[in-house]
MARLODREN-177024 format. One record per atom (N, C-alpha, C): residue in one letter; x, y, z; atom name; residue number from 0. Coordinates in Angstrom, 3 decimals. Last residue first. Example, Ala and Ser with C-alpha at 12.3 -4.5 7.8 and 13.67 -1.06 7.14 Angstrom:
{pt 's' {12.850 -2.250 7.080} 'N' 1}
{pt 's' {13.670 -1.060 7.140} 'CA' 1}
{pt 's' {12.900 0.030 7.870} 'C' 1}
{pt 'a' {13.190 -5.690 7.800} 'N' 0}
{pt 'a' {12.300 -4.500 7.800} 'CA' 0}
{pt 'a' {13.200 -3.300 7.800} 'C' 0}
! end
This chain:
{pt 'x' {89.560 107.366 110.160} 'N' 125}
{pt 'x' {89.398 108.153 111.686} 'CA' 125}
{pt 'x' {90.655 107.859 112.250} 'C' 125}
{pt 'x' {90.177 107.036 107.873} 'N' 124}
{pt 'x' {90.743 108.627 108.089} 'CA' 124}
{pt 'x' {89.979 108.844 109.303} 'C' 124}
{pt 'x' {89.931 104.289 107.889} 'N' 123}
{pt 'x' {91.197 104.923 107.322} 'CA' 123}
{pt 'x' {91.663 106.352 107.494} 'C' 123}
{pt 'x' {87.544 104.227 108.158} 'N' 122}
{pt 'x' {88.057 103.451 108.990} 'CA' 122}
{pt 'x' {89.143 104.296 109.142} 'C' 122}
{pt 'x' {86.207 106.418 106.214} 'N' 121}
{pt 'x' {85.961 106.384 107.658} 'CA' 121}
{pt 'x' {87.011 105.826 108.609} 'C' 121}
{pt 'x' {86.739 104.469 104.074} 'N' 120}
{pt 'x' {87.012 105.686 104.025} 'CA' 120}
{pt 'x' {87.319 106.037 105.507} 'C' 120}
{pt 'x' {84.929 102.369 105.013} 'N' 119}
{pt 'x' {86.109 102.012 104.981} 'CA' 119}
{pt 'x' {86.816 103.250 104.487} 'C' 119}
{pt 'x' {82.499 103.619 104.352} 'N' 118}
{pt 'x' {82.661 102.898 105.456} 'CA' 118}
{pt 'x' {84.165 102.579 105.852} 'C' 118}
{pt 'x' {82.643 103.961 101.530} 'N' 117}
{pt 'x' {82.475 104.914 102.558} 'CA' 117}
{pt 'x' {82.874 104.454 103.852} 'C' 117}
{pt 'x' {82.355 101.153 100.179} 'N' 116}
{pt 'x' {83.559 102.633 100.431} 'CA' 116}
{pt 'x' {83.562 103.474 101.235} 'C' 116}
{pt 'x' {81.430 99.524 103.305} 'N' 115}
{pt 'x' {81.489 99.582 101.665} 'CA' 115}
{pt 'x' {82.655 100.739 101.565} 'C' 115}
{pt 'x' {82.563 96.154 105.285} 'N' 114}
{pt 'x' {82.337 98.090 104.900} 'CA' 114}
{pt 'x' {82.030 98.105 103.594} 'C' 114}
{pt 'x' {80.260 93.361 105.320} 'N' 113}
{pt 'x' {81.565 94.066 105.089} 'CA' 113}
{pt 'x' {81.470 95.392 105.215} 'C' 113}
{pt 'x' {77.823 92.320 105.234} 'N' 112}
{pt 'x' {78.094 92.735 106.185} 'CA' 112}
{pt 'x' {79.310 93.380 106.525} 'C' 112}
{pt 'x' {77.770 90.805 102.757} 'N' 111}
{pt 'x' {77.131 91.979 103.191} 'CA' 111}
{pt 'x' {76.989 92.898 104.068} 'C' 111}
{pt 'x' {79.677 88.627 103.218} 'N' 110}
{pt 'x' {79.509 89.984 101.954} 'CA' 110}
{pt 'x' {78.899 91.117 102.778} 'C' 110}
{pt 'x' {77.851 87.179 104.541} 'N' 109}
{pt 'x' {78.721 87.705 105.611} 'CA' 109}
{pt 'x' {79.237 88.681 104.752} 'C' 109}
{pt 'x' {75.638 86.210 103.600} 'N' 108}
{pt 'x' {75.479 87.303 104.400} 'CA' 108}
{pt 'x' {76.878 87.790 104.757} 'C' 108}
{pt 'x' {76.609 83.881 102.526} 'N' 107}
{pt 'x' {76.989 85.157 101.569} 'CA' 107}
{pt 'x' {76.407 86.445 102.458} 'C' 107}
{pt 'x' {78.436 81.267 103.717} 'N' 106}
{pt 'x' {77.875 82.307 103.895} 'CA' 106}
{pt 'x' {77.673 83.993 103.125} 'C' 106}
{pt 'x' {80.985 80.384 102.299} 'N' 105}
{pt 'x' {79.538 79.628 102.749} 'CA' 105}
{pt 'x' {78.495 80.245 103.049} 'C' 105}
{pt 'x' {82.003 81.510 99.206} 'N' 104}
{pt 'x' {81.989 81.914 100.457} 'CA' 104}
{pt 'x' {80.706 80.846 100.781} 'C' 104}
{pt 'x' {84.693 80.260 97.336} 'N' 103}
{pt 'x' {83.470 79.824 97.430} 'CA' 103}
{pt 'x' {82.675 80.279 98.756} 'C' 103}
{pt 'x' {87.602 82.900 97.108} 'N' 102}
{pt 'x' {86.969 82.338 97.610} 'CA' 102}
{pt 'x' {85.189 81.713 97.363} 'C' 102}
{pt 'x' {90.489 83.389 95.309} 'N' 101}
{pt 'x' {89.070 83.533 95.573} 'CA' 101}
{pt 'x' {88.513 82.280 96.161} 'C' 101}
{pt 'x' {93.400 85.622 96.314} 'N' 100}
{pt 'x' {92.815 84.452 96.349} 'CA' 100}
{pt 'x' {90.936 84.679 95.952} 'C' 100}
{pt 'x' {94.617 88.148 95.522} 'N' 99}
{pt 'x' {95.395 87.104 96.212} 'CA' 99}
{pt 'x' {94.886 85.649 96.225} 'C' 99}
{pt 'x' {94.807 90.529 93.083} 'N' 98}
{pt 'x' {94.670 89.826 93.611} 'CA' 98}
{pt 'x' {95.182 88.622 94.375} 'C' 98}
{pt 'x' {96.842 92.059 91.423} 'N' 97}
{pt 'x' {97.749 91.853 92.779} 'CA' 97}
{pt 'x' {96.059 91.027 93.316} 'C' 97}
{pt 'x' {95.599 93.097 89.341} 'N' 96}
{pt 'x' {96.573 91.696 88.826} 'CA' 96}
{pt 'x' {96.995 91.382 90.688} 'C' 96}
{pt 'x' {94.106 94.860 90.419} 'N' 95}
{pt 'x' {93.370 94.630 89.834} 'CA' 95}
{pt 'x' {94.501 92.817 89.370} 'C' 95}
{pt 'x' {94.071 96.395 93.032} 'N' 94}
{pt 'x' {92.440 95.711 92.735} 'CA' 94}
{pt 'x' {92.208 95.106 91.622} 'C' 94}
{pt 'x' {96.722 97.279 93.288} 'N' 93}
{pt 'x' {96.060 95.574 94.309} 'CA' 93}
{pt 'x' {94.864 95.913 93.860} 'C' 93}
{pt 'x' {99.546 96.856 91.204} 'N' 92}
{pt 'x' {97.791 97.002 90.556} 'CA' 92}
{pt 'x' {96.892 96.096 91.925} 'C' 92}
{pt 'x' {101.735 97.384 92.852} 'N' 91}
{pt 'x' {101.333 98.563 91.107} 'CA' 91}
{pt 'x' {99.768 98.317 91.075} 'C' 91}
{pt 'x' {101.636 95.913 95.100} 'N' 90}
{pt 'x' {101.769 97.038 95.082} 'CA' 90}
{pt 'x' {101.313 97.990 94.154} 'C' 90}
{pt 'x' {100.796 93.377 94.196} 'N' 89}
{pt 'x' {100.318 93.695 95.259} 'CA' 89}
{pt 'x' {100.746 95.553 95.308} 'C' 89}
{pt 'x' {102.978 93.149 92.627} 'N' 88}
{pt 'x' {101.694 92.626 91.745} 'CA' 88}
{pt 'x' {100.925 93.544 92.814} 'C' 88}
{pt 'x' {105.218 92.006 93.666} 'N' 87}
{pt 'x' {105.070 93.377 93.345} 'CA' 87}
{pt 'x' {103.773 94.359 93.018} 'C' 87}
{pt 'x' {105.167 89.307 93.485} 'N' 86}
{pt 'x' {104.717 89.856 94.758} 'CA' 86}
{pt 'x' {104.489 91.315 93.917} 'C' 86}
{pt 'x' {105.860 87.565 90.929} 'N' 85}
{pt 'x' {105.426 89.205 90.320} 'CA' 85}
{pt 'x' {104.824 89.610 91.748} 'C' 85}
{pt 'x' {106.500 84.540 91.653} 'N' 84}
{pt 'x' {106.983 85.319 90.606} 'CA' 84}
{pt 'x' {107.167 86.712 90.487} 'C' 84}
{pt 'x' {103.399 84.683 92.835} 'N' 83}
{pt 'x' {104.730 83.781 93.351} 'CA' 83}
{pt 'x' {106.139 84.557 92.575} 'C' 83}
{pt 'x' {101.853 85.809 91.822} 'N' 82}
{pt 'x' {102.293 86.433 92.872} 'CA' 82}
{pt 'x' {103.993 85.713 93.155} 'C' 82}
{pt 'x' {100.726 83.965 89.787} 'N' 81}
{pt 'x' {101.697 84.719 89.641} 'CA' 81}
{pt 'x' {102.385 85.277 90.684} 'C' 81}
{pt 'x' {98.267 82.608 91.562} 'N' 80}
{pt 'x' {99.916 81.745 91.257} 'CA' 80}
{pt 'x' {101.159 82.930 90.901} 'C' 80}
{pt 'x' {96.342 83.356 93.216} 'N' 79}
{pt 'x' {96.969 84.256 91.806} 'CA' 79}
{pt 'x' {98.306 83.691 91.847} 'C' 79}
{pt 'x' {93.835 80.746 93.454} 'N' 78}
{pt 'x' {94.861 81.590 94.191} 'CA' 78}
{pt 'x' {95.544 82.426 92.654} 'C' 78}
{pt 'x' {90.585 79.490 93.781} 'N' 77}
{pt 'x' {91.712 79.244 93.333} 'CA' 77}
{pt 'x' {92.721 80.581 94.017} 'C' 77}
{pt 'x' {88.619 78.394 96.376} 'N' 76}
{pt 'x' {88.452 78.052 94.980} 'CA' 76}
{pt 'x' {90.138 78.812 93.928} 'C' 76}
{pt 'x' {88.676 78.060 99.286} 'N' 75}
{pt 'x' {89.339 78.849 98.778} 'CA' 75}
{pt 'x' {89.337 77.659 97.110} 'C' 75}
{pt 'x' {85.912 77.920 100.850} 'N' 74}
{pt 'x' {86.605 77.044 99.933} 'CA' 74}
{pt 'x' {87.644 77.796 99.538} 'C' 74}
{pt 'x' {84.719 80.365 104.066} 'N' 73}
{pt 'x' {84.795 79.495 102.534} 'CA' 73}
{pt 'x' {85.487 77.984 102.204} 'C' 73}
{pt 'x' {84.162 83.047 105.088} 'N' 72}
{pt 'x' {84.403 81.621 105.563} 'CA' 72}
{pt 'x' {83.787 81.288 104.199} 'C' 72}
{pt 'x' {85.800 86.474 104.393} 'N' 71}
{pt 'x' {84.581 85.798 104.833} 'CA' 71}
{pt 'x' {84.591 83.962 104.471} 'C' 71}
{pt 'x' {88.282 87.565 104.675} 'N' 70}
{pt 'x' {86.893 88.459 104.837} 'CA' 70}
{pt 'x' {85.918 87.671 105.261} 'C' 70}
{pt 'x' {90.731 85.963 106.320} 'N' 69}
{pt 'x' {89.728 85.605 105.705} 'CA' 69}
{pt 'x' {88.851 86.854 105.786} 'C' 69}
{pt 'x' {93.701 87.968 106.259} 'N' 68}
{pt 'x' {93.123 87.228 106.948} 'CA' 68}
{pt 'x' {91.561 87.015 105.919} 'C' 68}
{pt 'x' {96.925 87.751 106.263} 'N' 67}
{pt 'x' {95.986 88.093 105.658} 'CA' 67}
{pt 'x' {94.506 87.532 106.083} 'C' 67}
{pt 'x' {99.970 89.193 107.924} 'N' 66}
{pt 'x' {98.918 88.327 107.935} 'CA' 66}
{pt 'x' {97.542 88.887 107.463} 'C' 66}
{pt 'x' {103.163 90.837 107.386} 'N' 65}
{pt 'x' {101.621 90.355 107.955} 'CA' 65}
{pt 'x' {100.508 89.801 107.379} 'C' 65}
{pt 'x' {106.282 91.718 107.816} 'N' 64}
{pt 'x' {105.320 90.596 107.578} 'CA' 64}
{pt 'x' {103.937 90.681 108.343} 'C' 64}
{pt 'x' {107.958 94.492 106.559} 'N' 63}
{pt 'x' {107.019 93.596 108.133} 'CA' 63}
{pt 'x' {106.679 92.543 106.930} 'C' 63}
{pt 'x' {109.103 96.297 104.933} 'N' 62}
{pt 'x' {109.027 96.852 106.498} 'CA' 62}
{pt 'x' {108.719 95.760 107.199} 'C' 62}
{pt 'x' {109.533 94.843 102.529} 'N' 61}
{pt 'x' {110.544 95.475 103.279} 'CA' 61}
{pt 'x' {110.468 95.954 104.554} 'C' 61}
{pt 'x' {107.211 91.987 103.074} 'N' 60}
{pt 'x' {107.651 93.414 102.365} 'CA' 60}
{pt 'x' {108.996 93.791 102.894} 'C' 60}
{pt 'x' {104.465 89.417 103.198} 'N' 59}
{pt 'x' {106.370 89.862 103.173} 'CA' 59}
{pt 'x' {106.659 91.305 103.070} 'C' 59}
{pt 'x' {101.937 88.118 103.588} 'N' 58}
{pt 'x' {102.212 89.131 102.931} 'CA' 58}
{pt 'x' {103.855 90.085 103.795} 'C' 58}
{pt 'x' {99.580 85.474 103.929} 'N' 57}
{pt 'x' {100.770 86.357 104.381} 'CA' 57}
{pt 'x' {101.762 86.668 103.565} 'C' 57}
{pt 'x' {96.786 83.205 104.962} 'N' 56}
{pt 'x' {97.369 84.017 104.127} 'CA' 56}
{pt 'x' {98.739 84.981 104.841} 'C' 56}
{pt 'x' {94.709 83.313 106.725} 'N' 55}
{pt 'x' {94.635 82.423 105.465} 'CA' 55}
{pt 'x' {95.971 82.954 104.262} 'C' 55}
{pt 'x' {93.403 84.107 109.887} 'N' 54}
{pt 'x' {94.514 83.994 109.179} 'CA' 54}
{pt 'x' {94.550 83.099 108.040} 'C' 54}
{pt 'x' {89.865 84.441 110.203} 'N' 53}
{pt 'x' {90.927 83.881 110.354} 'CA' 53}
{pt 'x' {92.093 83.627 109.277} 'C' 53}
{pt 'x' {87.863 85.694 109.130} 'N' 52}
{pt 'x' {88.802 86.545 110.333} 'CA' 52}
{pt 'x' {89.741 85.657 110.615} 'C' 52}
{pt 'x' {85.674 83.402 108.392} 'N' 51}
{pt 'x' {85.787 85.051 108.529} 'CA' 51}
{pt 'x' {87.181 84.927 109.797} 'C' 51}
{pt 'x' {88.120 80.732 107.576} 'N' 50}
{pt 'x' {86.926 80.913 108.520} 'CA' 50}
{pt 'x' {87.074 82.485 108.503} 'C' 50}
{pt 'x' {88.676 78.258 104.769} 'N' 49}
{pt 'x' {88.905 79.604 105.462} 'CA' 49}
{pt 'x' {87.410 80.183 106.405} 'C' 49}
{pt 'x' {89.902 75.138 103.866} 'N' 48}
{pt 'x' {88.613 75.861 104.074} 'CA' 48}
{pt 'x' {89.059 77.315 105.156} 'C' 48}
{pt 'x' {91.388 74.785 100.653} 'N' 47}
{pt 'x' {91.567 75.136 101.869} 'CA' 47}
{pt 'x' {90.510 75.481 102.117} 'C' 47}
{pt 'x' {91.220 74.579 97.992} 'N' 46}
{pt 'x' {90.423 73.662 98.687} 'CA' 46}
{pt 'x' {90.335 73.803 99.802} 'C' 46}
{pt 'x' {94.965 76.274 97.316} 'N' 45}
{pt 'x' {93.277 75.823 96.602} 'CA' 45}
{pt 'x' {92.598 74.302 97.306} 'C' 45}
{pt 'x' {96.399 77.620 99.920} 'N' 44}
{pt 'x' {96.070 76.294 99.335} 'CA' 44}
{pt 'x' {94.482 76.498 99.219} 'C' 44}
{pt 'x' {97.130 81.178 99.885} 'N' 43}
{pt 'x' {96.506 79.975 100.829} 'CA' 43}
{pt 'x' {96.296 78.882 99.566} 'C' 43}
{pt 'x' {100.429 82.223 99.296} 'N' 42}
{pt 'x' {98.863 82.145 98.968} 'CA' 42}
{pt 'x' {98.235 81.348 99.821} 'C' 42}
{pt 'x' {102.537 84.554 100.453} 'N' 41}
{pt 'x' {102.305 83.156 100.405} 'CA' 41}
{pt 'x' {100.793 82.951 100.360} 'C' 41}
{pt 'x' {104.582 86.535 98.382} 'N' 40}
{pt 'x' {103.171 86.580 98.983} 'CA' 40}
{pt 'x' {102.991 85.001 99.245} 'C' 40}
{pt 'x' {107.160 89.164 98.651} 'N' 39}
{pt 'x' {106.763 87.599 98.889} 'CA' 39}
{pt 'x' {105.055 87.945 99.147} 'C' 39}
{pt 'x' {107.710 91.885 98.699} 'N' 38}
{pt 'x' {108.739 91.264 98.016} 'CA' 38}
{pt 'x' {108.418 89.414 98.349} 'C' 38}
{pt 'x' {106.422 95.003 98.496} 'N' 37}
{pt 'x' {105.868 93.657 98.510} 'CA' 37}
{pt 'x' {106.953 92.814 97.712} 'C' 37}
{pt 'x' {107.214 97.857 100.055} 'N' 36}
{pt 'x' {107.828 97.131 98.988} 'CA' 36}
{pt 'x' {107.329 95.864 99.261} 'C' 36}
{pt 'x' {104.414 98.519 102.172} 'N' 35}
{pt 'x' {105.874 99.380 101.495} 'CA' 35}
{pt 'x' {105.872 98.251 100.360} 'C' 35}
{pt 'x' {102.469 98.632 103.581} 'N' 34}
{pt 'x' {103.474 97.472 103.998} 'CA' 34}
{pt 'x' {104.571 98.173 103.285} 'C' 34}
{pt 'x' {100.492 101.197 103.117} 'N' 33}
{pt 'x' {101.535 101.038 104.610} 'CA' 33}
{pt 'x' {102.697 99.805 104.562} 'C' 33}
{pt 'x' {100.367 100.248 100.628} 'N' 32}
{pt 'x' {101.283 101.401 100.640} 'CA' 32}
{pt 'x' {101.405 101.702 102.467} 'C' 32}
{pt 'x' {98.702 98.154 101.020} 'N' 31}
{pt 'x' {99.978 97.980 100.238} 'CA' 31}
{pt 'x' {100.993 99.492 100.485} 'C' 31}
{pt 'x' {96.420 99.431 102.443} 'N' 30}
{pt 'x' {97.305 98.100 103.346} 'CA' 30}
{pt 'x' {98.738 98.208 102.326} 'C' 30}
{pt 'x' {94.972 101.165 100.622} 'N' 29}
{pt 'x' {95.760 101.783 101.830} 'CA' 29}
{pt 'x' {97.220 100.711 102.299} 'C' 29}
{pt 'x' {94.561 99.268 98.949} 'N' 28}
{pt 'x' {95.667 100.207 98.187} 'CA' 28}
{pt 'x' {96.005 100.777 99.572} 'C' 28}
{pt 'x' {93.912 96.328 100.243} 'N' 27}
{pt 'x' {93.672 97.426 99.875} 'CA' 27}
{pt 'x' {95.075 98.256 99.691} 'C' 27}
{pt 'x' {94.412 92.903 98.689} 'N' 26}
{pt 'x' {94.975 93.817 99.960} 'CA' 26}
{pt 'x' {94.339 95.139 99.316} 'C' 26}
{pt 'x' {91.735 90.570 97.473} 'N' 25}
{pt 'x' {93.111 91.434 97.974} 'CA' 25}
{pt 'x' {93.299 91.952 98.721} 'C' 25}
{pt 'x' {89.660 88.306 96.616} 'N' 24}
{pt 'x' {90.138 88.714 97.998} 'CA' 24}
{pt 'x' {91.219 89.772 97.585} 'C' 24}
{pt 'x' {86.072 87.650 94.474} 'N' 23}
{pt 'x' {87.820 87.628 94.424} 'CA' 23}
{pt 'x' {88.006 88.345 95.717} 'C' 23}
{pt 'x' {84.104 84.744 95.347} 'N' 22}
{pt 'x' {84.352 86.267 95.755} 'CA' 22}
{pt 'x' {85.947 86.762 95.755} 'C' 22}
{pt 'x' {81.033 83.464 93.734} 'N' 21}
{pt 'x' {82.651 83.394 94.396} 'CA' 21}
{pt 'x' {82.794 84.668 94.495} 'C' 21}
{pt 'x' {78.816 83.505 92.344} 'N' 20}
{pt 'x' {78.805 82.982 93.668} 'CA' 20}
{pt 'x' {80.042 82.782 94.003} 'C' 20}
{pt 'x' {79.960 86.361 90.512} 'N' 19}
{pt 'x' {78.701 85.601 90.332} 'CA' 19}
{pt 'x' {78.856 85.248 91.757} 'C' 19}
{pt 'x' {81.930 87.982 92.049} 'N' 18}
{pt 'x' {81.734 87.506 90.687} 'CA' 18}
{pt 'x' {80.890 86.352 90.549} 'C' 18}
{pt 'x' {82.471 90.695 94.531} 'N' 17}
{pt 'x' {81.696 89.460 94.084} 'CA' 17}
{pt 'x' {81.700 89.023 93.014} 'C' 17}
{pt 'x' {85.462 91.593 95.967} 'N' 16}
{pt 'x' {84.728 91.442 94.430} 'CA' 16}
{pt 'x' {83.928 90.615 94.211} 'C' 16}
{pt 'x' {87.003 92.777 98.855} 'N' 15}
{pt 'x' {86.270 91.887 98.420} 'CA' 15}
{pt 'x' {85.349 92.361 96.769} 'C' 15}
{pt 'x' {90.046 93.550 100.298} 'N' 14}
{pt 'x' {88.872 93.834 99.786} 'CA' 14}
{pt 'x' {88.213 92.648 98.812} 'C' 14}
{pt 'x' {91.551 94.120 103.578} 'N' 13}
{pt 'x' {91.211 93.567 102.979} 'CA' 13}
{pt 'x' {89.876 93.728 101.323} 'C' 13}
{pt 'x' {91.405 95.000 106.270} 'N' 12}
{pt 'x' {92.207 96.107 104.832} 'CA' 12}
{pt 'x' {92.272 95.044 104.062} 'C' 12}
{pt 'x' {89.906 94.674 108.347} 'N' 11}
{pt 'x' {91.617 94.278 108.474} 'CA' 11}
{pt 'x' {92.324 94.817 106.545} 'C' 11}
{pt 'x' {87.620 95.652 107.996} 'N' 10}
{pt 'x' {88.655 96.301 108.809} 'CA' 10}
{pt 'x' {89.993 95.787 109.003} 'C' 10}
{pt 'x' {87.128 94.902 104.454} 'N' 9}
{pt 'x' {86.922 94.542 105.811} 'CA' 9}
{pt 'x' {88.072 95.193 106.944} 'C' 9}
{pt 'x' {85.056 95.801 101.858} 'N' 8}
{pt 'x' {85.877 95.683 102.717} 'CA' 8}
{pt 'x' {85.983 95.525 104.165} 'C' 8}
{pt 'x' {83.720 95.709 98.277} 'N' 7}
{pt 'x' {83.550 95.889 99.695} 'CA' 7}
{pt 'x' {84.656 95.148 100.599} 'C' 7}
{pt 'x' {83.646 97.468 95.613} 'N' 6}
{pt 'x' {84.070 96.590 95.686} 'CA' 6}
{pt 'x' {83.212 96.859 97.780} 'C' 6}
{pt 'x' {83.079 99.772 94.260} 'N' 5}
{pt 'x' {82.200 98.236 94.025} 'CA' 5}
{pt 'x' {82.201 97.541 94.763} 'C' 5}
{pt 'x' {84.477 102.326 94.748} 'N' 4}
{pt 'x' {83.103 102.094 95.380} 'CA' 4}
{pt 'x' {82.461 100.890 94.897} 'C' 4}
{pt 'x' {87.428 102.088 95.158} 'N' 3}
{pt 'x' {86.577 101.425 94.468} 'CA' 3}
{pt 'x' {85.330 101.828 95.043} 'C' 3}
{pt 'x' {90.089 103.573 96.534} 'N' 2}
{pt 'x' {88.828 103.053 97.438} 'CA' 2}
{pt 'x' {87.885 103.096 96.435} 'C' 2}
{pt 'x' {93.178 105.664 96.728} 'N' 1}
{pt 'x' {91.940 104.411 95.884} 'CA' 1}
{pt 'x' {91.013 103.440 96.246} 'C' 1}
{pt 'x' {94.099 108.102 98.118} 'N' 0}
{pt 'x' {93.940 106.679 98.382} 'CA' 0}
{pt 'x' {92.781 106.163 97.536} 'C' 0}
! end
C-alpha cells in the first residue's frame, strides 16, 4: 500500500498536499483499491465553502458509492475537471492525476492536525 510520507491524512482516507496556502485533496491508494473500479467522480463546485468532515464530494465505482468528505474547512479553489472524462484517474495515479479538489483552507491548524504516514499506516493495519 502506497502511503507518501509528504503528504498528510485523514481517517476517512482522504489525503492532503500543501502547496504554498492551498491544499491539493484525494482519495488514498488504500480508499481506491477498497472502492474497486472508479467509474464516476462528482467534484464539489469551485467557491463552494467546505466544513472539516463534512461531505463535499462522491465517488461511484463498481462496488458502492461513497462520500468524500472535507479534510479540512475552506473555499474549494478549483476541482480536476478531467475526472469527469478519466474517473479511472482515481484508481492508476490517486496522488498524482486522480486528484479531486483544492482547497483555500481557513484554518491551517487543522493540516496539522491530520495523520501523517505513520499514523495512517496504523489506521489501516489496526
Amino acid at each position: 500500500m502506497d502511503i507518501p510520507p509528504e503528504l498528510r491524512y485523514s481517517s476517512d482516507h482522504e489525503w492532503v498536499r500543501v502547496e504554498g496556502g492551498r491544499v491539493r485533496v484525494g482519495i488514498t491508494d488504500y480508499a481506491q483499491d477498497a472502492l474497486g473500479d472508479v467509474v464516476f467522480v462528482d467534484v464539489p463546485e469551485v467557491g463552494a465553502v467546505v466544513e472539516q468532515g463534512g461531505t463535499c464530494s462522491e465517488v461511484e465505482s463498481t462496488k458502492s458509492v461513497s462520500e468524500i468528505y472535507a479534510p479540512v474547512s475552506g473555499r474549494i479553489a478549483e476541482v480536476n475537471a478531467d475526472l469527469a472524462d478519466n474517473p479511472q484517474r482515481l484508481n492508476e495515479d490517486p496522488y498524482g492525476e486522480g486528484w479531486i479538489f483544492i482547497v483555500e483552507p481557513s484554518d491551517v491548524a487543522q493540516v496539522e492536525a491530520l495523520l501523517d504516514a505513520e499514523g495512517y499506516r496504523a489506521l489501516i493495519e489496526g
